[in-house]
N, C-alpha and C positions, 0 to 999 in steps of 0.2 A: 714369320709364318713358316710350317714347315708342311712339307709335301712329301710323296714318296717316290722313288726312282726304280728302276726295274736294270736287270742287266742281263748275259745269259742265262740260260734256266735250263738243266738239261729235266728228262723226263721223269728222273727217281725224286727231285727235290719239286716239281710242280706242284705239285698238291700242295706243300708249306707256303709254297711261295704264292698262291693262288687266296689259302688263309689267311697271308699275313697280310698281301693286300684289304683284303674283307676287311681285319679286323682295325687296319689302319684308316679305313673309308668311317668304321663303328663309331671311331675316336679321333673324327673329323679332320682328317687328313685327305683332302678330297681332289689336290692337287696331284695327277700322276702321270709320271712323264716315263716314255720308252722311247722305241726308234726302229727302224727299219734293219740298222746293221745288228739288232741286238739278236737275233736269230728269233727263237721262236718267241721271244720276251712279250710281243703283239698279242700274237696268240692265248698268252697267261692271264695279260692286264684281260685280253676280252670275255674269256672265263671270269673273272674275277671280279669285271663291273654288271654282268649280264643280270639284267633287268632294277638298275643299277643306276643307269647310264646320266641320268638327271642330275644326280647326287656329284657330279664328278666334272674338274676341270682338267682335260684331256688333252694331253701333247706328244705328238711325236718328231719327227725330224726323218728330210731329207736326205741320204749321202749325195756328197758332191759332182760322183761320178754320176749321180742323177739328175741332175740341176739342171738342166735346158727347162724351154719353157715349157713344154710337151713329157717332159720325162719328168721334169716336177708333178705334175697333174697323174699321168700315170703311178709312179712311185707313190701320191697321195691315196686313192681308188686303191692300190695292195692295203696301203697300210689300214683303209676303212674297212675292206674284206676281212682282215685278220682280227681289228680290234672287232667284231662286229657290229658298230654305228654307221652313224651318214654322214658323221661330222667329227670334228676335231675342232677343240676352244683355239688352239695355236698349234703353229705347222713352223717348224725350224730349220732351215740349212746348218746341217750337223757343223759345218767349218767350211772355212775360203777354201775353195774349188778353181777350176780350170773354166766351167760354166762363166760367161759375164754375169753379173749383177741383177743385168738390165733382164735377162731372157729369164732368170729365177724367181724374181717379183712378180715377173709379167704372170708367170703360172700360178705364183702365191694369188694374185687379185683374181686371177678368172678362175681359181677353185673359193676364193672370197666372193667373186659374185653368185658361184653356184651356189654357193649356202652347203660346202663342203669344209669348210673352215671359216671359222670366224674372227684370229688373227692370224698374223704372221712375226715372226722374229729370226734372229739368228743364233748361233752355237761358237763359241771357242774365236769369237770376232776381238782383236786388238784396237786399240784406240783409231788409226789406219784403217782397219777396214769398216771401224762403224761409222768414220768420216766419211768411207767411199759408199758403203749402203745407207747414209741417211740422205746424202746427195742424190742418189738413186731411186731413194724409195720414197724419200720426200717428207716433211714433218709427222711425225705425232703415228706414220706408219710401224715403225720397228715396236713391237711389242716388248721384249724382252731380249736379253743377250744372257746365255748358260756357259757358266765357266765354271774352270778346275776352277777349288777355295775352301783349303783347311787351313788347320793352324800352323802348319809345316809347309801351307803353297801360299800364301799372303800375298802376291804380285799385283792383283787387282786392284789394293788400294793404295797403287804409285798416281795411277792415268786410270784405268779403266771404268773403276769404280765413280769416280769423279764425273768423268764425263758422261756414264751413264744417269746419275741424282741429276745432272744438270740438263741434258735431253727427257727427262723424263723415260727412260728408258730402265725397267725390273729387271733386274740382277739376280740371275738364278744359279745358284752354288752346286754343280753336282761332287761327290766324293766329300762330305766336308767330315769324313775321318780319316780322310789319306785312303791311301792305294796298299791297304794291309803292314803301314806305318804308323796307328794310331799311337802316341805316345805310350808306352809302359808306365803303371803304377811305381817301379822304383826308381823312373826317369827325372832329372829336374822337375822338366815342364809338368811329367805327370805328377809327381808328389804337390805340385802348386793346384793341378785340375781336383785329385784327391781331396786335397783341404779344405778347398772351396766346396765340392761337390757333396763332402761332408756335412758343413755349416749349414747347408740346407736341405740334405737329407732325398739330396738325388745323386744323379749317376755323372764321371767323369765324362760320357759322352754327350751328357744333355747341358752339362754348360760347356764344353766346347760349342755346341749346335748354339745352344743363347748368345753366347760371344760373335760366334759369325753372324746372326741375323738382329745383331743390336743396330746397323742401319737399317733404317723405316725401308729402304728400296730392295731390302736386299731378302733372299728366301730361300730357304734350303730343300735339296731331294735327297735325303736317307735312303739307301736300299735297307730294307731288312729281309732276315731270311728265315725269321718265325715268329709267330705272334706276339712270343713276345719282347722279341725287340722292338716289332712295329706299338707296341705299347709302351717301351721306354723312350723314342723316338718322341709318339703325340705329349707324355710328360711334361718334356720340353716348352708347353707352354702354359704352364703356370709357374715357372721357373722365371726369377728375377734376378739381377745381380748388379751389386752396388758399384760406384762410380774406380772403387777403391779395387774393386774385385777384378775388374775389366782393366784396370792399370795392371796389374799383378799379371793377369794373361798375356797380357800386350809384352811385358818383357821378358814373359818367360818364353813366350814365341817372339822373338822381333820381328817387324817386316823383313827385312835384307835390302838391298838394292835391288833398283827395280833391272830385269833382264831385256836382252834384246829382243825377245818374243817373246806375250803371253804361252806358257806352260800350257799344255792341255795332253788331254789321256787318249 
């Protein structure tokens, strides 16, 4: 599955960025995810879904220095003001905070029983801390966990990924072209993405995106920054790729060793 992501936006490139959402809602991309720290990003996505709103699974995300139980609930209320709805499908603690566990849920449930959000999840969480908020939050609660995952960050599928398919917990991939890294066309790896991307008459970036979302748990947010990328983005899913084709990816990115901390941006 793939969805869209949102990031800063200053005011000369809104209007693209306000299109390309439209035009990625057009071509059922109806997952879209912002955040509170992305500056006016809130404000873009709520132009952009307005009278819309139906059509759209909607997430944003707490920062940490917000995370009490009380500042959770407030921080959620800006974020509703901005997008213009009443509600949010999922509400995420961007990353572990200094807030406990315990006081960040407690707000995630009491904006859950307001009918202000209808799940909750977390952002940028290691095997460690999904252990300590599944303890906390209790079975079948964590909706989702959103992590760094391109072809050049692979770390999730040492532990994280694992244990997420096994809790039942959706693995959301934000960045999964790198952080202005996407491989080059006369790189290894890209002459390997080329050929493939070739054979079937799509783009180097939409079989990277098929390769990341070949686990059934797993689902990607693309930003895009004009229509149409967010239309080579939706592409992405009528795009198949053989048993043979996904080895060939696999070693032209290897995993690496897993690090002492999941990476995140």
């Amino acid at each position: 599955m793939i969805g869209q992501g949102t990031w800063y936006i200053d005011d000369a490139n809104r209007p693209r960025a306000v299109a390309a959402l439209r035009r990625g809602l057009d071509l059922g991309m109806t997952h879209i995810d912002t955040a509170e720290m992305y500056g006016d990003a809130e404000l873009v996505v709520g132009e952009a879904i307005a009278r819309r709103r139906d059509e759209v699974f909607l997430v944003s995300k707490v920062l940490p220095s917000n995370a009490s139980r009380n500042g959770t609930i407030a921080a959620c209320e800006r974020s509703l003001a901005r997008l213009g709805t009443d509600r949010l499908d999922c509400y995420l603690l961007h990353w572990p905070g200094s807030h406990p566990l315990e006081e960040t849920f407690a707000g995630f449930e009491r904006l859950r029983e307001q009918g202000k959000i209808l799940s909750w999840g977390v952002s940028n969480f290691d095997v460690a801390d999904l252990e300590a908020a599944w303890k906390v939050g209790g079975k079948g609660r964590i909706a989702c966990n959103q992590v760094l995952y391109h072809l050049g960050e692979r770390a999730i599928e040492h532990a994280v990924l694992p244990w997420c398919v096994e809790h039942g917990v959706a693995v959301v991939a934000y960045s999964p072209f790198g952080h202005g890294d996407f491989p080059g066309p006369r790189t290894p790896g890209g002459l390997v993405m080329e050929d493939i991307a070739a054979s079937h008459g799509a783009t180097a970036r939409q079989v990277a995106l098929r390769f990341l979302v070949r686990h059934p748990s797993v689902f990607a947010i693309p930003k895009a920054s004009s229509v149409e990328h967010a239309a080579e983005n939706a592409g992405t899913g009528a795009l198949r790729l053989t048993d043979a084709e996904l080895a060939r990816i696999d070693a032209a990115f290897p995993l690496g060793p897993r690090p002492s901390r999941l990476p995140m941006l």
